[in-house]
C-alpha positions in Angstrom: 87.9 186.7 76.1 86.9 183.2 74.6 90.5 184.0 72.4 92.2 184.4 75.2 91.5 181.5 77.3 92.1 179.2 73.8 95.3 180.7 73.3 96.7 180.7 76.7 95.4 177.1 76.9 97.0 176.1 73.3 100.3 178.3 75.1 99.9 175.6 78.2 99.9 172.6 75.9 102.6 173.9 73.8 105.1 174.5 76.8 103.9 171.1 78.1 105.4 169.7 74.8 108.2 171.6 75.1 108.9 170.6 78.6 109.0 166.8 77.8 111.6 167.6 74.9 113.7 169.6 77.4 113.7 166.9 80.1 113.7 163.8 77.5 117.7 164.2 76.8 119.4 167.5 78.6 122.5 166.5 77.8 121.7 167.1 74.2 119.8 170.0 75.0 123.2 171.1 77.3 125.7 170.2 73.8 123.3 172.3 71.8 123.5 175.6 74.3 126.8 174.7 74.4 127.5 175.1 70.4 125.4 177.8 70.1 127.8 179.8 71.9 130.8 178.2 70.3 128.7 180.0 67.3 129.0 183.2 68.8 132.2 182.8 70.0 133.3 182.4 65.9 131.1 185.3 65.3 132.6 187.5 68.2 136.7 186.8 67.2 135.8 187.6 63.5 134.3 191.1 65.4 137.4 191.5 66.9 139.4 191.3 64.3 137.7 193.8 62.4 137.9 196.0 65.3 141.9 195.0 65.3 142.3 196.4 61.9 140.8 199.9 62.9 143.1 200.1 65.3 146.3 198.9 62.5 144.8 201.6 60.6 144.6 204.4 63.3 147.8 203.2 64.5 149.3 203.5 60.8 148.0 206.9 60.5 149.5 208.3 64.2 153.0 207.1 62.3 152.3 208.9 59.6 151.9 212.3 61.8 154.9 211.5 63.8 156.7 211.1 60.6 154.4 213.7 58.8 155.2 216.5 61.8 159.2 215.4 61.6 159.3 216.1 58.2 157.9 219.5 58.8 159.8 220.6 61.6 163.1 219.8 59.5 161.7 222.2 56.9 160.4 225.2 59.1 164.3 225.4 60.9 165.8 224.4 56.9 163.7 228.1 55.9 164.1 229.8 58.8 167.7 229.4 58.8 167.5 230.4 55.2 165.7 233.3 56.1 162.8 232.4 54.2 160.1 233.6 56.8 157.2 234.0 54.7 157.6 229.9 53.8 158.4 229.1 57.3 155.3 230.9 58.3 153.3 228.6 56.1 154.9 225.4 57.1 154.9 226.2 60.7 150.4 226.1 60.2 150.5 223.3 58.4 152.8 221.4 61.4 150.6 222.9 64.1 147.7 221.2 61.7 149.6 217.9 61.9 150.1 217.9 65.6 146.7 218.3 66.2 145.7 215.6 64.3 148.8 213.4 65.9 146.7 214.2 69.5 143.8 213.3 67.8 144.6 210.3 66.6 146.8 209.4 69.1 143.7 209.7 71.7 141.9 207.3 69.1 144.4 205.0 69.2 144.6 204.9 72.8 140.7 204.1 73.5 140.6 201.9 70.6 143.2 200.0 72.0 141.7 200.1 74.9 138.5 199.1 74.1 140.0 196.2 71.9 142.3 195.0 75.0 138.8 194.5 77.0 137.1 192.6 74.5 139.9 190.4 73.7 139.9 190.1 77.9 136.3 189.1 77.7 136.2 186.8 75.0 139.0 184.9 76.5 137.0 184.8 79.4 134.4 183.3 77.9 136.3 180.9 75.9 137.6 179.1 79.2 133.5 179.4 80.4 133.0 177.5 77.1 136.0 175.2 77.8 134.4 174.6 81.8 130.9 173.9 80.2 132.3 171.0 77.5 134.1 169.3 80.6 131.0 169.7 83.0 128.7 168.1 79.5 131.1 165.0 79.4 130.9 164.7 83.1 127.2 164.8 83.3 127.1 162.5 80.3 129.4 160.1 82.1 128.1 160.3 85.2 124.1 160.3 83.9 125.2 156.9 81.8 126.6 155.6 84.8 123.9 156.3 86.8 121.5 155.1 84.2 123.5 151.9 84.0 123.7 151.4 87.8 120.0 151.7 88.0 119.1 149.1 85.0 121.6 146.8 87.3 119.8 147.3 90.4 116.4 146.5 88.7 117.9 143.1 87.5 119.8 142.0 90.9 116.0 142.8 92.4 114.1 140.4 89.5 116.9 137.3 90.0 115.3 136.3 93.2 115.5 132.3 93.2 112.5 132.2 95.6 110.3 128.9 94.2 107.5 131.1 93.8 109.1 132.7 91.1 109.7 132.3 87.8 113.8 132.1 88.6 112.6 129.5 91.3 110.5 127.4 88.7 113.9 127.5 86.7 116.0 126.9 89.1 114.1 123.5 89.9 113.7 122.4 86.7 117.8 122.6 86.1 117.6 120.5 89.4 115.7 118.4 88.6 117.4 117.5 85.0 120.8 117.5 86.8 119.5 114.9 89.3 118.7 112.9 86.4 121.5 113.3 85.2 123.3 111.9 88.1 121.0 109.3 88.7 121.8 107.8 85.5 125.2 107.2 85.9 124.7 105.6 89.3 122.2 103.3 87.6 124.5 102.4 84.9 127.4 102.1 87.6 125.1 99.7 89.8 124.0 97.5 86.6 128.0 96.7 85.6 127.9 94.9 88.9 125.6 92.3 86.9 127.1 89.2 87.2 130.1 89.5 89.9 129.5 86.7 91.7 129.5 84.7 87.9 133.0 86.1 87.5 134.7 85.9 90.9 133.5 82.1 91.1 135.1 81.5 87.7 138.1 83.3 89.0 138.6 81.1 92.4 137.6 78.2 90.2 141.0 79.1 87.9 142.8 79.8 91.0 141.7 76.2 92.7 142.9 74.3 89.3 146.1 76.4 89.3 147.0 75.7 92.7 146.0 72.1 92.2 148.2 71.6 89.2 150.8 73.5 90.7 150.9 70.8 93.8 150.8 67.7 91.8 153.8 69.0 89.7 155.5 69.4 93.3 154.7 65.7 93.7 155.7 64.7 91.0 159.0 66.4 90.1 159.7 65.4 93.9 159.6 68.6 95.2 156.9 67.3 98.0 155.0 64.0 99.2 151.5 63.6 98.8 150.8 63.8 102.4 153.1 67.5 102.3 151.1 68.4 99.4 147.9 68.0 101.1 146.8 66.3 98.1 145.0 63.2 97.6 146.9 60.2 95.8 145.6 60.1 92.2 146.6 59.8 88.8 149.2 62.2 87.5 147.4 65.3 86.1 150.0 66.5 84.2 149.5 64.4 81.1 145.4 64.9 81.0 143.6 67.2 78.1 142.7 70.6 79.3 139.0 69.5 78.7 139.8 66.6 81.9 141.5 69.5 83.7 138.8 71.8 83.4 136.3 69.2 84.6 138.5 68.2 87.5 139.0 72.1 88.4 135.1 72.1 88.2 134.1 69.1 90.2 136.7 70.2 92.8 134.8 73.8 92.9 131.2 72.2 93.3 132.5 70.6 96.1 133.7 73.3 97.8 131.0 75.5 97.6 128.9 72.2 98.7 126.6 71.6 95.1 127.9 68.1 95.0 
């Protein structure tokens, strides 16, 4: 009894084994039913060919009684013709002989074929099973890997949530944050090459006033206009002074019109 239970309980553990091999990869499991039978499929054509050359050789041998029992007939009319009676006799047995073992063999030959006809028909049969099985396997292969794959998929579109209070979040923020400082250093270093403007744009009305200036006395001076047209004031011809006198003229003329002097 104490047997019994241990083996049945060993049995139990065994098939629990077995069971988690089975369901680990069926598609393997289906490939390997499926070439199994492709093994007896080789196994049943070489069957039926040897069971197609009993029925070449009882087929030979129902010629050779039709052509056997020809031969004979020729002879027995060849004696009785002759009037050899006695030797017709003979040869007339021997042809009855032969016929019966034409019907004999002929009735062989007819359920041999027969029998061949329906196992060819069934092993055709099965070989377009076999054929139907391979194209279900890569179909549930497919479709298995597919499924597989559209699983794994919807397990990662679930985990990239970009909620702050996850990891994806935390991410997310961090990449913010780095791209605002990114940006914010360009609109620092875009604000600080405004340093010095106003330096620049005074030095370039300051050019401008001494251009226009210059420009006037030459008027006055080549004619063109009178002082008074000019809207300048009656001084000393520029024209002939160093550019260090021009460029403290221009100056003094700029720090009074922005009032320092």
């Amino acid at each position: 009894m104490i047997l019994q239970k241990f083996w049945r309980a060993f049995a139990a553990q065994m098939n629990k084994i077995a069971n988690l091999f089975w369901q680990a990869d069926p598609i393997a499991q289906m490939q390997l039913e499926y070439d199994n039978a492709v093994e007896q499929m080789k196994e049943g054509r070489q069957g039926l060919e040897q069971y197609r050359a009993l029925v070449e050789r009882v087929t030979r041998q129902v010629r050779g009684d039709e052509a056997r029992i020809q031969e004979l007939t020729a002879k027995v009319k060849s004696h009785l013709q002759a009037g050899n009676r006695e030797v017709a006799g003979k040869l007339a047995v021997e042809l009855k002989r032969a016929q019966d073992d034409l019907a004999s063999n002929q009735a062989q030959l007819k359920m041999h074929d027969q029998s061949y006809q329906n196992y060819l028909t069934k092993i055709q049969n099965s070989a377009k099973k076999l054929a139907e099985v391979r194209a279900k396997i890569q179909k549930y292969d497919a479709e298995l890997k597919m499924s597989s794959a559209e699983a794994e998929m919807a397990k990662i579109a679930q985990g990239f949530n970009f909620d702050v209070t996850t990891d994806f979040g935390e991410l997310e923020n961090i990449i913010q944050e780095k791209i605002d400082l990114n940006r914010a250093k360009v609109r620092v270093t875009a604000d600080l090459s405004g340093e010095g403007v106003e330096e620049i744009e005074a030095e370039r009305r300051a050019e401008a006033a001494q251009a226009e200036d210059i420009l006037q006395q030459f008027e006055v001076d080549m004619g063109l206009k009178t002082p008074e047209t000019a809207g300048v004031e009656a001084q000393a011809k520029s024209l002939g002074k160093t550019d260090a006198q021009q460029q403290e003229a221009a100056l003094q003329e700029f720090e009074k019109e922005i009032g320092t002097k």
